[in-house]
VMD Tcl script that draws the C-alpha trace (Angstrom):
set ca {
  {-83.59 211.40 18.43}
  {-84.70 208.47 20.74}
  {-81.70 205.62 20.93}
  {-82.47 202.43 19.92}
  {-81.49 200.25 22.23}
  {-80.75 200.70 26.20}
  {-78.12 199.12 28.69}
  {-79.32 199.67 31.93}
  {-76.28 198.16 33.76}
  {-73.08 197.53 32.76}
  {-72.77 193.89 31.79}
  {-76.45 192.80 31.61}
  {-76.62 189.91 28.43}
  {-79.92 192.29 27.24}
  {-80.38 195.44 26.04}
  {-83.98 197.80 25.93}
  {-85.85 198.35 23.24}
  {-86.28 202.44 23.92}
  {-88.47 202.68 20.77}
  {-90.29 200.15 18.59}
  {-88.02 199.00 16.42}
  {-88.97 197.93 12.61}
  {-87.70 194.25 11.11}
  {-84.48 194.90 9.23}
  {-83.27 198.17 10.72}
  {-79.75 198.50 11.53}
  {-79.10 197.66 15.60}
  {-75.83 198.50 16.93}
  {-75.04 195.92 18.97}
  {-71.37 194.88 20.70}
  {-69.47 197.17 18.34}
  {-71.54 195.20 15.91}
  {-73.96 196.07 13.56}
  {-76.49 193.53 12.85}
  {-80.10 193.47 10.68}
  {-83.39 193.51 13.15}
  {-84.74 190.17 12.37}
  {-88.32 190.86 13.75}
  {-90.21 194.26 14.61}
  {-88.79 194.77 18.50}
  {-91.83 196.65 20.01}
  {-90.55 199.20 22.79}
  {-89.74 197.83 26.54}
  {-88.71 194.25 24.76}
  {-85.53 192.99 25.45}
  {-82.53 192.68 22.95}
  {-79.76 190.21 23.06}
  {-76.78 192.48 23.70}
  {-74.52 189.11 22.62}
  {-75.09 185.84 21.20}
  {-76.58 183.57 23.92}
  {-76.43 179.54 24.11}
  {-78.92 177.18 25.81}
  {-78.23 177.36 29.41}
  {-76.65 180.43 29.53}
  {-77.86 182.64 32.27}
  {-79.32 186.47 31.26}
  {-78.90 189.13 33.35}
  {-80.85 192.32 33.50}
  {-79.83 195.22 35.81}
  {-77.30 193.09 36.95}
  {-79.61 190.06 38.37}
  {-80.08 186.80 36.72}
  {-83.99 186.67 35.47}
  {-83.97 183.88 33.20}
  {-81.86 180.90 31.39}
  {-81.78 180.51 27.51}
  {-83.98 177.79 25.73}
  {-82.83 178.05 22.38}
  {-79.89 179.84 20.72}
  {-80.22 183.33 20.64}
  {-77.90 185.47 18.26}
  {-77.11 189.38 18.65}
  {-79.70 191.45 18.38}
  {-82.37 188.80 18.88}
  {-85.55 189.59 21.30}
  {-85.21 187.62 24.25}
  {-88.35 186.64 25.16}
  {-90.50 183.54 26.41}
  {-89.84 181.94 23.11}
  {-86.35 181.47 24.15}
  {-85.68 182.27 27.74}
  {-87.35 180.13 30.90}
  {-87.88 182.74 33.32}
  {-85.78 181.91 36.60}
  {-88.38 184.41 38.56}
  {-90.60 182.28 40.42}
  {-88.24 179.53 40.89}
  {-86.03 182.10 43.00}
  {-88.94 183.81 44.85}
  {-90.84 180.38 45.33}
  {-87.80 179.05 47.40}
  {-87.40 182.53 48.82}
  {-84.20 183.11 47.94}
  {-83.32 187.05 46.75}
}
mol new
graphics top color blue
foreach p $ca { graphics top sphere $p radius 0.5 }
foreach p [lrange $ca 0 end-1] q [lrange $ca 1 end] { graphics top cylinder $p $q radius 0.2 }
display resetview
């Protein structure tokens, strides 16, 4: 059976969507279990915690975006509610 979710690094704020994922299902997240609020398709990102405006997400360990609007367990984290930090990095040329 294909796991739900991923955690590709230890401490990343997101987890993977390994398979689509259907509004409602049960996602174990944090020790948690909490109620998909939308369909997740596969390869989205999950928040692995709640996250507040500002806060910084990491993925694999590096910081790829800051939050825009609350974002509870088990949310996708996506362009709805994350600025992506991306081209602001690369644009200054910083790693």
């Amino acid at each position: 059976m294909t796991p739900q979710l991923l955690r590709l690094k230890e401490g990343d704020d997101v987890l993977i969507a390994a398979r689509p994922i259907a509004a409602g299902e049960i996602l174990r997240v944090g020790g948690a279990e909490v109620p998909a609020a939308d369909d997740i398709p596969t390869g989205f990102k999950v928040a692995a915690r709640d996250l507040a405006v500002g806060d910084i997400v990491h993925r694999l360990g590096m910081p790829i975006g800051r939050v825009t609007a609350p974002v509870g367990a088990g949310e996708v984290v996506h362009v709805h509610n994350l600025e992506s930090q991306y081209l602001r990095t690369h644009r200054r040329g910083e790693a």
